[in-house]
N, C-alpha and C positions, 0 to 999 in steps of 0.2 A: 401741813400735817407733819407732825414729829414721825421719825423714820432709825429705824434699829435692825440693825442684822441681828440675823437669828442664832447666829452663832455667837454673836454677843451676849443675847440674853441664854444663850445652851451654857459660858464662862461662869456668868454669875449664878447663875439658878444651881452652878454644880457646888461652889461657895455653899452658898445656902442650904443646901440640903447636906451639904457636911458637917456642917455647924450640930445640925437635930440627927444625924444618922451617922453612926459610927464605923457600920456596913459597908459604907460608901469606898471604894476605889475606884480610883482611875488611872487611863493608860493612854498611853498615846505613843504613835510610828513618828515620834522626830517633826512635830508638826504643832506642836504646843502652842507658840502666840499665834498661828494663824488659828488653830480649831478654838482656843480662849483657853484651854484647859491649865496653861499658863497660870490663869489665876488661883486653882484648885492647890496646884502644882505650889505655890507660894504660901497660901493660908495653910496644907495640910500635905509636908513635904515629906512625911511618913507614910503617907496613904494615895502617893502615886508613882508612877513609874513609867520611862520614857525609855519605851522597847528598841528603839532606835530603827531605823529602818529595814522594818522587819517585820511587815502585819501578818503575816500566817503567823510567824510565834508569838504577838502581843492575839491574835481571837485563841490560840491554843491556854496559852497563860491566863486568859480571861474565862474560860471555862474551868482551869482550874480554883481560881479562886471561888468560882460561881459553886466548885462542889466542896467548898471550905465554908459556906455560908457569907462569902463576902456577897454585894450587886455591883458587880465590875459596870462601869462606864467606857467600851473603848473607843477611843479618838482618831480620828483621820479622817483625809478627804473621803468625799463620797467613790471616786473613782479605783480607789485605795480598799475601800471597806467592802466590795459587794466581789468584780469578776476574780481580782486578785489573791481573795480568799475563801474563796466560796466552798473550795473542800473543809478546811475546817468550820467553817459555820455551818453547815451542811449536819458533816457526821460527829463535829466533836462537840456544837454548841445545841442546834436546832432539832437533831437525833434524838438525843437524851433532856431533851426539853430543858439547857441550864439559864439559870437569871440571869443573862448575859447582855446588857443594850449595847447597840453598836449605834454612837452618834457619828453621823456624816457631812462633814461640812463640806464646803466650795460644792454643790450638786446643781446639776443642768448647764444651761450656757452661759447663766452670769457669774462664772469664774472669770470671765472675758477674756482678757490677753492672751493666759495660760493655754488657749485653743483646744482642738480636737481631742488631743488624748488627755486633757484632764478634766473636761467636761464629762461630768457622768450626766447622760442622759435614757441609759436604759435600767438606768438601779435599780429603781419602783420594781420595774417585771424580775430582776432575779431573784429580788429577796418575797415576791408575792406568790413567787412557784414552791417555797420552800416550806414546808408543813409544818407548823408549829410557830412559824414567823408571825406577827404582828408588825405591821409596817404605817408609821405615821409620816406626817408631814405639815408641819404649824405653820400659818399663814403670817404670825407678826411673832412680835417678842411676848406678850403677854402669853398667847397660845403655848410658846418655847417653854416658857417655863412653868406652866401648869402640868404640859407632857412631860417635862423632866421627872415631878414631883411624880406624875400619874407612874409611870415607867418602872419608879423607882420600888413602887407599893403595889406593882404588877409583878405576878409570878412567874416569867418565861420568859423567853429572845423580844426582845423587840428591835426594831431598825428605826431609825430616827434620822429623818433628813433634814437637812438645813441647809441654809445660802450663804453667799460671801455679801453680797450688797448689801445696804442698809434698805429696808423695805418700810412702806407708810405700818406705821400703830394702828391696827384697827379697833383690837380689843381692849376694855380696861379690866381692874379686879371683879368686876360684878360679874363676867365673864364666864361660864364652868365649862369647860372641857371634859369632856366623858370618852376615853376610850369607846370605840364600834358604835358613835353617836357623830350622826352630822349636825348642822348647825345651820336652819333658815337665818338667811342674814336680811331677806329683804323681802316682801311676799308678790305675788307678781300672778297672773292670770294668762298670757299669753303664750310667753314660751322661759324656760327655765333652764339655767347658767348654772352647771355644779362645775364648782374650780376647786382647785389644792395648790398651797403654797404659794410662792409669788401673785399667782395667778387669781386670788380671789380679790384683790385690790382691784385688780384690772378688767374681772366681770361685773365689778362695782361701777367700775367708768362706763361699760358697757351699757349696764342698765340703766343710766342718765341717759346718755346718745341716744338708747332705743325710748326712749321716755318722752324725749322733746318730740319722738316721729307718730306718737302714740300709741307705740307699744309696750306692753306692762310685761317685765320680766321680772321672773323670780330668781335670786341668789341663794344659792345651798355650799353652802363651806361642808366639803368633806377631806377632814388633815386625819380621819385614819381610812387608809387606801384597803388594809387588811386586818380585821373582819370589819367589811364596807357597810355602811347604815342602809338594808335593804328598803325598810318600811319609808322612809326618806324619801327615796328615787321613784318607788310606787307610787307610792303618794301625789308626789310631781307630775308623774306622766300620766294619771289620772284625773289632776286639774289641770294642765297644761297641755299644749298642742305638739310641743318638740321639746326636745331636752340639745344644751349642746354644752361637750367639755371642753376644760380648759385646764393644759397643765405643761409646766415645762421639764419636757419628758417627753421622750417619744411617743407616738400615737399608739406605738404594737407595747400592749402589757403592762400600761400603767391606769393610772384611772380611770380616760376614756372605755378601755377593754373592758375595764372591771364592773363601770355602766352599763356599758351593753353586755355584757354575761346577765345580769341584772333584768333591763327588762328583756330581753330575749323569751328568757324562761316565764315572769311573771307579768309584762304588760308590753309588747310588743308597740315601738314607738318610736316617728321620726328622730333620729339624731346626728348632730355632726360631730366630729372629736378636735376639738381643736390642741396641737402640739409640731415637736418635732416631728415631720415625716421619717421616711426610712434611710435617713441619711445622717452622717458625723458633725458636727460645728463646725469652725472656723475660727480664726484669731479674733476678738475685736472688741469693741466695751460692752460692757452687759446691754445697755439701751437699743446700740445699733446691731447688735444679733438678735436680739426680741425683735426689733423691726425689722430683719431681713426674712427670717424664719417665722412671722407672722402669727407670735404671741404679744398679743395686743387687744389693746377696747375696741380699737376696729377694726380690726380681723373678728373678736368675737360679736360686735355688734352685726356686721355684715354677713355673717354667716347663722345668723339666728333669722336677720329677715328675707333669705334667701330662702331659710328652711318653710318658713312661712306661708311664700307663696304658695 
């Protein structure tokens, strides 16, 4: 299976949409060939700016252009973009409601090596407490760069997370991405797997494991976390016996929370959260921290037929 980081396809898709949109800026904290914007940076060297490290004044600068009529793109890691600047996206970006995207690359534990403190794994929940945020999260490259386009022709903050790996293609052009729209990927009857971001590949594995033992799971790709596809998750826990997530992010405030707020209120329903518990990363390669911290197809497979019983 061909395999593309997200922030790869975040490089090109910003090309692209510069090409047709004249609107378009970008910015970036000193981080350009790692977030891709590098290539933005090269094709349209008028129409970006590398704030240097320094992300409260490149979200402060990106609100200004957003009240000059430009749609700032600003770049940096995910760990960079969310606690570290969260007074300005707060009161100067998400306050006054400006078109401001904040793309986020290296997010969750497969920054690998770069360990604990550049792993963003509680991003999901800062930017989902903030009013007026829209917060996504694409599964492959095709998804990346549909949310770019979406983002772009979206009127408000959005938050855009992205990976450093290269992750499998799931989707092709036929594909549509809908803002506050999930995505059945697989239809299932027994118990149903809603993931976001790396982790929809991997509820995919899931639901083969749980397939050969005869049990029929359903896959729901949800890549916007805020405003979450309510009628989706109803639905689910209405033809299904358990619902369980899966996301790389901690367990408090990211998807799994945003499920259960979900059916809590509207269909009260077994669930398990599969993520980071309540604890930091560590050094190590993307693959062997997904297996230590048990984001995996068998970690989700076996906690789907645990729920079961």
């Amino acid at each position: 299976m061909t395999k593309i980081a997200t922030r790869d396809a975040y490089g090109k898709a910003l090309v692209e949409l510069g090409k047709i949109n004249q609107n378009i800026v970008v910015l970036d904290a000193d981080l350009s060939k790692s977030t891709k914007t590098a290539d933005f940076a090269k094709e349209f060297p008028e129409r970006f700016f590398d704030m240097g490290i320094a992300e409260q004044g490149m979200m402060g600068t990106a609100a200004g252009f957003a009240t000059a009529g430009k749609i700032p793109f600003a770049s940096t890691f995910a760990v960079f973009a969310t606690a570290r600047v969260m007074d300005q996206v707060r009161n100067s970006i998400a306050y006054p409601k400006l078109n401001v995207k904040i793309a986020a690359t290296h997010a969750g534990l497969t920054v690998g090596e770069d360990g604990g403190s550049h792993q963003a794994i509680e991003d999901i929940a800062y930017m989902r407490a903030v009013p007026n945020m829209t917060v996504i999260v694409p599964a492959d490259a095709e998804e990346t760069k549909q949310v770019i386009f979406q983002a772009a022709e979206y009127n408000g903050p959005v938050y855009i997370r992205l990976g450093r790996p290269n992750v499998p293609v799931l989707f092709d052009e036929n594909y549509k991405f809908e803002i506050g729209k999930g995505h059945q990927m697989r239809d299932g009857s027994d118990v149903t797997i809603i993931a976001t971001g790396i982790m929809v590949s991997k509820a995919l594995e899931a639901a083969d494991k749980l397939k050969e033992q005869g049990i029929s799971a359903r896959v729901i790709n949800i890549a916007t976390i805020k405003p979450i596809d309510k009628d989706i998750i109803i639905k689910a826990a209405n033809e299904t016996r358990a619902i369980i997530t899966a996301e790389e992010h901690s367990i408090i405030g990211g998807l799994g929370s945003a499920v259960a707020e979900v059916l809590s209120e509207n269909a009260p329903t077994k669930m398990k959260r599969i993520g980071v518990q309540d604890t930091f990363g560590e050094s190590g390669t993307p693959d062997a921290l997904l297996e230590k911290y048990g984001l995996t197809a068998v970690k989700i497979a076996e906690a789907a037929i645990e729920i079961l019983k």
